[in-house]
C-alpha positions as CSV (number, residue, x, y, z in Angstrom):
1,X,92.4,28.0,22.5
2,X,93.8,24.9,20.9
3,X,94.4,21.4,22.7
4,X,90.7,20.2,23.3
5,X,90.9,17.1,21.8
6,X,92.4,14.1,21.1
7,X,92.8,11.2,19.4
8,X,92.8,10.2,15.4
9,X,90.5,7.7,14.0
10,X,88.5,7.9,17.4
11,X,88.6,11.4,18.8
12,X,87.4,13.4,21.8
13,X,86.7,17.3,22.5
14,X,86.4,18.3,25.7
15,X,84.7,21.4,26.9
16,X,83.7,23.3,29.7
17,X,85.3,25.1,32.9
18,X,85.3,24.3,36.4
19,X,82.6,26.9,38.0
20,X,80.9,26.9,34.1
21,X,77.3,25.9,33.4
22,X,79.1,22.5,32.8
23,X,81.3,19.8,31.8
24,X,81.1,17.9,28.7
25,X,82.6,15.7,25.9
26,X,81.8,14.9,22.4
27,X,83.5,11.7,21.2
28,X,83.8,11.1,17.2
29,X,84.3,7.8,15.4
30,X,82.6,5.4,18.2
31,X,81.4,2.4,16.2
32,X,77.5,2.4,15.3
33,X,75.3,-0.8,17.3
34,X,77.1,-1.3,20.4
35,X,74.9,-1.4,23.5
36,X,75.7,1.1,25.7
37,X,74.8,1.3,29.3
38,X,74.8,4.9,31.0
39,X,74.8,3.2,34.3
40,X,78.2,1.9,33.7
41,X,79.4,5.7,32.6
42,X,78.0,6.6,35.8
43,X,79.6,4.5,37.8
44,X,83.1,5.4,36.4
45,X,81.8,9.2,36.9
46,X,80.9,8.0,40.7
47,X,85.2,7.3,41.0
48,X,86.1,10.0,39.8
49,X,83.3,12.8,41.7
50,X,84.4,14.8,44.5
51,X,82.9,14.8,47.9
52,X,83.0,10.6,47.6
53,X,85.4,10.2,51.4
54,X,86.4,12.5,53.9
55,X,89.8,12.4,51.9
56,X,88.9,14.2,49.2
57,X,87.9,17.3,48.3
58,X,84.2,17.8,49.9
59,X,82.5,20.2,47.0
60,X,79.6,18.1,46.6
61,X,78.8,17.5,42.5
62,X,76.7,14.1,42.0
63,X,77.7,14.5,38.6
64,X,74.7,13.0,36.8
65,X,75.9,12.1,33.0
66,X,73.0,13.2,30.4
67,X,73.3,12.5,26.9
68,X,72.8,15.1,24.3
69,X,73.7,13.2,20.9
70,X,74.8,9.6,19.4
71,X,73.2,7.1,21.6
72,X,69.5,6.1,20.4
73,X,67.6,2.9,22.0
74,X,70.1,2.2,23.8
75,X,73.1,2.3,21.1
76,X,75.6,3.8,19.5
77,X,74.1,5.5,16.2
78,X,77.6,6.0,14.8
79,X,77.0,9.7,15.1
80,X,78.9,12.0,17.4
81,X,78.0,10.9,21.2
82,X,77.6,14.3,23.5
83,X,77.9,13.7,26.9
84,X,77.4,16.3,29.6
85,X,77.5,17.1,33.6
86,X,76.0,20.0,35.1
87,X,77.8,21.8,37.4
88,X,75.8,22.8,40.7
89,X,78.2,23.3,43.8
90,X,80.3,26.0,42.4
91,X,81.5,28.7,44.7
92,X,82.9,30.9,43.0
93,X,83.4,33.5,45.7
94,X,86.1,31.2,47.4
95,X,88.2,32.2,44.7
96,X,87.3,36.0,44.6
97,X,90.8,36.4,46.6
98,X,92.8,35.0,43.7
99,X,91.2,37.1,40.8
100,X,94.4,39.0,40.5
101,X,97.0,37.1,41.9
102,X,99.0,33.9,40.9
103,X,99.1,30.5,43.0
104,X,102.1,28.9,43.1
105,X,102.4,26.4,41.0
106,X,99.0,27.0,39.0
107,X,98.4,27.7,35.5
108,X,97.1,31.7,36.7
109,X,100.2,32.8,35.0
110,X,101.1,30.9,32.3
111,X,97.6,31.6,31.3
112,X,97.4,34.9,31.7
113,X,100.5,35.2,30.2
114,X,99.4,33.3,27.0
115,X,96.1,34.5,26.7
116,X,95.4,37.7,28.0
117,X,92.7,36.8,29.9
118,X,92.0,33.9,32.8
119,X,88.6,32.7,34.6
120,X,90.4,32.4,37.9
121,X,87.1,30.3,39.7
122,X,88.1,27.1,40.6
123,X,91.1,27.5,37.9
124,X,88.3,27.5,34.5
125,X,90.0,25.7,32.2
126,X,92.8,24.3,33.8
127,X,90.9,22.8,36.9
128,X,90.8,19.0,36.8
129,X,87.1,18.9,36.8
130,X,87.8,18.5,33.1
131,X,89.1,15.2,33.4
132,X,85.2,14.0,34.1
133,X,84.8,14.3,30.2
134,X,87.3,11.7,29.8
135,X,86.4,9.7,32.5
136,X,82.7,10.1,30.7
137,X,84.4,9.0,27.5
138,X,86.4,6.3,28.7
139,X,83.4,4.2,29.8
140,X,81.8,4.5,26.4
141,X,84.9,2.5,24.9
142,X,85.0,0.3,27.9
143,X,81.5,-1.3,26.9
144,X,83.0,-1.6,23.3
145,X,85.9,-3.3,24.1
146,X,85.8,-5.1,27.3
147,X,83.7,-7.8,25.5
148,X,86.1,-8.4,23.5
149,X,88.2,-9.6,26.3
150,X,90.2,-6.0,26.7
151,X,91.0,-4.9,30.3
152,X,92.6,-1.9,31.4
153,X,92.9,-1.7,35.5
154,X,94.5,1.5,37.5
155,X,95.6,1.1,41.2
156,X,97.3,3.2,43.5
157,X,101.0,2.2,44.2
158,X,102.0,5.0,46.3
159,X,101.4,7.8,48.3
160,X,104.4,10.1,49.9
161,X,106.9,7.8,50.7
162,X,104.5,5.0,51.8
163,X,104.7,2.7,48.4
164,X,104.4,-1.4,47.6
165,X,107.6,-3.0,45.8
166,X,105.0,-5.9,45.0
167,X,104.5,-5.8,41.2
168,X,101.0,-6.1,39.5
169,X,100.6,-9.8,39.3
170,X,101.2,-10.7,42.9
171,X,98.5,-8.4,43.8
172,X,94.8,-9.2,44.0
173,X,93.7,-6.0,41.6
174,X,90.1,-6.7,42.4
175,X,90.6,-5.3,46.3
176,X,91.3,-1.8,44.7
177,X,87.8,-0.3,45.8
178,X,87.8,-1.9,48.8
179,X,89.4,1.1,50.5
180,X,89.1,4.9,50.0
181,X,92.7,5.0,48.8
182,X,92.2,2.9,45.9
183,X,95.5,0.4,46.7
184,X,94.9,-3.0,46.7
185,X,97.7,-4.3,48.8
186,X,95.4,-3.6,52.0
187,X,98.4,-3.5,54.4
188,X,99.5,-0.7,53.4
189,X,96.2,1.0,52.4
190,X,95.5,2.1,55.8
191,X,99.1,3.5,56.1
192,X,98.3,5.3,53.5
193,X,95.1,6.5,54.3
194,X,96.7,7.5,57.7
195,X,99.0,9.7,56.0
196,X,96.3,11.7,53.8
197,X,94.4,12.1,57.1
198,X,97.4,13.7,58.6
199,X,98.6,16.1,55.9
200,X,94.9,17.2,55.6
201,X,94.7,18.5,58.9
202,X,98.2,19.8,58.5
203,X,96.6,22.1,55.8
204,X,99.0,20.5,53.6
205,X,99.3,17.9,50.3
206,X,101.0,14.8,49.3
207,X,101.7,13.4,46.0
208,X,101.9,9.7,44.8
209,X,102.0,7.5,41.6
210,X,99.0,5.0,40.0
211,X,99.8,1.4,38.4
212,X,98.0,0.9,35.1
213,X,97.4,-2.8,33.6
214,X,96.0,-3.2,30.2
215,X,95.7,-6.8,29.7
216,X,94.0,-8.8,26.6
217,X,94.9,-6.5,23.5
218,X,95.8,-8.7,20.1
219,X,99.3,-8.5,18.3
220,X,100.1,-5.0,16.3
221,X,98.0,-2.2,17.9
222,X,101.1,0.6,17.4
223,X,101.7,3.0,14.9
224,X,105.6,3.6,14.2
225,X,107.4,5.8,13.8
226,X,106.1,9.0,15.9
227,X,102.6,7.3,16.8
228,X,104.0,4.5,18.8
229,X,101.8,2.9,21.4
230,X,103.5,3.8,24.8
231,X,104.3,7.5,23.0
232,X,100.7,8.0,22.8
233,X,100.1,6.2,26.5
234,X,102.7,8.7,27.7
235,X,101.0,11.7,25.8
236,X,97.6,10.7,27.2
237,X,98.6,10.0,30.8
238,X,101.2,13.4,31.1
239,X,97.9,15.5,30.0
240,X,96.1,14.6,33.0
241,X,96.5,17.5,35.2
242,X,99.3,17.3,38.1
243,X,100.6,14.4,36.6
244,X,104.4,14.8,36.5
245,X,106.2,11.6,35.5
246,X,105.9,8.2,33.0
247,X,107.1,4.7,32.6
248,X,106.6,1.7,31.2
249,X,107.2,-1.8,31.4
250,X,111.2,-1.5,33.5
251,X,111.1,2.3,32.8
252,X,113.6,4.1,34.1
253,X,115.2,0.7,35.8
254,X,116.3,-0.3,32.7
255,X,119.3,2.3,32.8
256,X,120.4,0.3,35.4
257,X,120.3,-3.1,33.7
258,X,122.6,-4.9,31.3
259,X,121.3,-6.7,27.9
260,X,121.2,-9.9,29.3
261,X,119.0,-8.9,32.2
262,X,116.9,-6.9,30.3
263,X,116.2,-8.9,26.9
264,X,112.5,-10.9,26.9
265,X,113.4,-14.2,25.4
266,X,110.4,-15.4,23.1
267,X,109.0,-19.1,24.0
268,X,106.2,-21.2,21.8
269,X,102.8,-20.2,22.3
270,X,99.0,-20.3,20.5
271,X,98.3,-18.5,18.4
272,X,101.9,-16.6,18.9
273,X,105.3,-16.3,20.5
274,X,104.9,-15.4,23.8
275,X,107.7,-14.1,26.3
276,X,110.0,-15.5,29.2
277,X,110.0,-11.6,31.0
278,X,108.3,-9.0,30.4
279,X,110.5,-5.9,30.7
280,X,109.3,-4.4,27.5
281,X,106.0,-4.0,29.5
282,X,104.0,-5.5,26.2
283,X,105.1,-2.8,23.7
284,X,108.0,-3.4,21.1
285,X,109.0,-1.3,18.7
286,X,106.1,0.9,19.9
287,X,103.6,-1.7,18.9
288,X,101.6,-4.6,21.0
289,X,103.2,-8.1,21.2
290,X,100.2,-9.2,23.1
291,X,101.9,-9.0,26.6
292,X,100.0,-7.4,29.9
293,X,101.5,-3.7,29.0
294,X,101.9,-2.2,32.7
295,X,103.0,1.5,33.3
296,X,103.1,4.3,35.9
297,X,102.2,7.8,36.4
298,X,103.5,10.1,38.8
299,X,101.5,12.8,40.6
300,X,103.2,16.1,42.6
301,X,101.3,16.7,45.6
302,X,98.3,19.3,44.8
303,X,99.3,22.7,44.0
304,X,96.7,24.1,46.7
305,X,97.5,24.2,50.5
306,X,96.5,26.1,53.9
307,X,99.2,27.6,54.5
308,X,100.5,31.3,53.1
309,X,102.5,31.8,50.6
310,X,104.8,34.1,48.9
311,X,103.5,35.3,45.2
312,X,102.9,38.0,43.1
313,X,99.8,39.7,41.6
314,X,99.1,40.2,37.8
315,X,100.6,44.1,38.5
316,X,104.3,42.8,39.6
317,X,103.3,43.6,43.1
318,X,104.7,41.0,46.0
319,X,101.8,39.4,47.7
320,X,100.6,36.4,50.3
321,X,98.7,33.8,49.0
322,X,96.5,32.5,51.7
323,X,94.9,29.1,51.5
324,X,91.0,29.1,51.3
325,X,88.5,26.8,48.9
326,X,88.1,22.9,48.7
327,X,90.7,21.1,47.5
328,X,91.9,17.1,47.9
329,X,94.9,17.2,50.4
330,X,96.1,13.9,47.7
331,X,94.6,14.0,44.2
332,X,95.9,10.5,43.7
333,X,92.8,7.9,44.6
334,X,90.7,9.9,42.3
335,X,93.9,10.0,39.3
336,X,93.1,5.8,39.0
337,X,89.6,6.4,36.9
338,X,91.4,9.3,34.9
339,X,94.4,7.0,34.4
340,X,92.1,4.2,33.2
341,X,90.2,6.2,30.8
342,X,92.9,7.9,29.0
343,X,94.4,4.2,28.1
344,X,90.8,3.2,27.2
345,X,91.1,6.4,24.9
346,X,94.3,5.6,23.1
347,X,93.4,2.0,22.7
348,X,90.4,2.6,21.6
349,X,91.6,5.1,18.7
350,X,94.8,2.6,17.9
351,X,92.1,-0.3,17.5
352,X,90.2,1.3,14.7
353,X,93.6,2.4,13.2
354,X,94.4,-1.6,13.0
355,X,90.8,-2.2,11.7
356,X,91.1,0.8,8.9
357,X,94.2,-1.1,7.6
358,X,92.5,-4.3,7.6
């Protein structure tokens, strides 16, 4: 199986499966001598855990971090880093229904189909319980980067059809925890949280979309012509599972705008040019001009609901898919750490690629 890691100068590997012994990540190329704190990895673990409000899914996983490799006295040692999470509130048996059949819109069949073979608890492979690994790796370049005045902030922006038209900077980013739905614009977080509540007990899901803010990179992190900077966002982001849509800076509201509207007009600045607008949401030419870059990801609501459902079983044979396990009714407020640590990843590899060229 191929597609376990990424990243090129700085690279990860994920492995593990979802009822497994457990969940890790080895990260290659992390700078030797910078101090790390596993606190602060278990913190961005504690975002991301299940179980963490009544809106989530309730499988209880503390998800305790340990280190295996790379990290000695407190820092880095330049050597691989191996992080690692135990698994201990599988059940696999709530899945025992599903060994043979295929969810709707899962991965049972395009795995089965591709491989021969599928560990149908909790999904294996394809569950997002991988996306801890990341999370895990994500704070490691955090605590590199951040002092160097780096900052890279997810919020959710929407759930169903509940969303705020307020963009980033007229929002107070640092009320995003202060609710269970991760939004900072707190009228509308209890909305929100209504809805959630309500589709739960429905035995249903709802989708939504997270807001990501990197802010504080230099000029000329971007590798033209196939490697540019928001491809590689894009590529990261769209690999988080359920996530279904990208844009950045005016995305897809740029087909709607002329030239003139659109074009960022440069202005002096220290040490560099800076710009009137910022429609090109800090990328140009697929490289960093030193602009807040700002994008979105969309999420479909989770593939998982209590209610029946037509299928079929690995035999061809019709079948009814009935709801059972415990699953987030919105996957969204725990997307925003995910979100984060996949932009931490890719500007964390494209800094060492700047360095390596001098």
């Amino acid at each position: 199986m191929a597609g376990n890691s990424f990243g090129q100068v700085l690279k990860i590997t994920t492995f593990g499966e979802s009822h497994g012994r457990a969940i890790g990540v080895v990260v290659d190329g992390f700078p030797a001598g910078i101090p790390i704190q596993l606190s602060e990895i278990q913190a961005a673990l504690d975002r991301r855990r299940p179980g963490q409000s009544h809106i989530t899914t309730q499988r209880k996983e503390t998800d305790q971090v340990e280190v295996l490799s790379g990290i000695f006295e407190g820092q880095s040692t330049g050597m691989p880093i191996t992080l690692v999470v135990f698994n201990h509130d599988a059940r696999s048996k709530d899945y025992s229904h599903i060994q043979d059949a295929f969810r709707p819109s899962h991965a049972d069949f395009t795995y089965e189909a591709k491989y021969g073979h599928r560990d149908y608890r909790g999904g294996g492979r394809s569950s997002a319980r991988e996306t801890l690994a990341r999370v895990a790796a994500g704070a490691l370049i955090r605590q590199w980067l951040a002092p160097k005045g780096v900052s890279i902030q997810a919020y959710v922006n929407q759930i169903g059809s509940i969303q705020t038209t307020r963009p980033y900077y007229e929002l107070d980013l640092s009320l995003t925890e202060k609710n269970i739905v991760r939004c900072p614009d707190q009228a509308l977080a209890q909305k929100m949280i209504s809805l959630v509540e309500e589709t739960k007990k429905a035995g249903d899901s709802v989708g939504g979309m997270v807001t990501c803010v990197i802010s504080g990179l230099p000029v000329g992190l971007g590798e033209p012509v196939f490697d540019k900077l928001h491809a590689e966002l894009a590529k990261a982001t769209l690999s988080i599972n359920a996530c279904k849509g990208f844009d950045y800076g005016s995305g897809f509201g740029a087909a709607a705008m002329l030239g003139s509207e659109h074009n960022d007009e440069f202005v002096p600045g220290i040490p560099h040019p800076t710009t009137k607008t910022n429609h090109s949401g800090g990328i140009q030419g697929g490289i960093s001009n030193g602009m807040d870059i700002y994008f979105r990801a969309a999420f479909k609501p989770v593939a998982t609901i209590m209610h029946d459902q037509n299928s079929v079983d690995k035999y061809g044979n019709a079948i009814t898919i009935k709801g059972k396990g415990r699953h987030d009714p919105c996957v969204v407020p725990r997307a925003v750490p995910i979100v984060e640590a996949m932009a931490w990843l890719v500007i964390g590899d494209f800094w060492l690629r700047k360095l390596e060229k001098g």
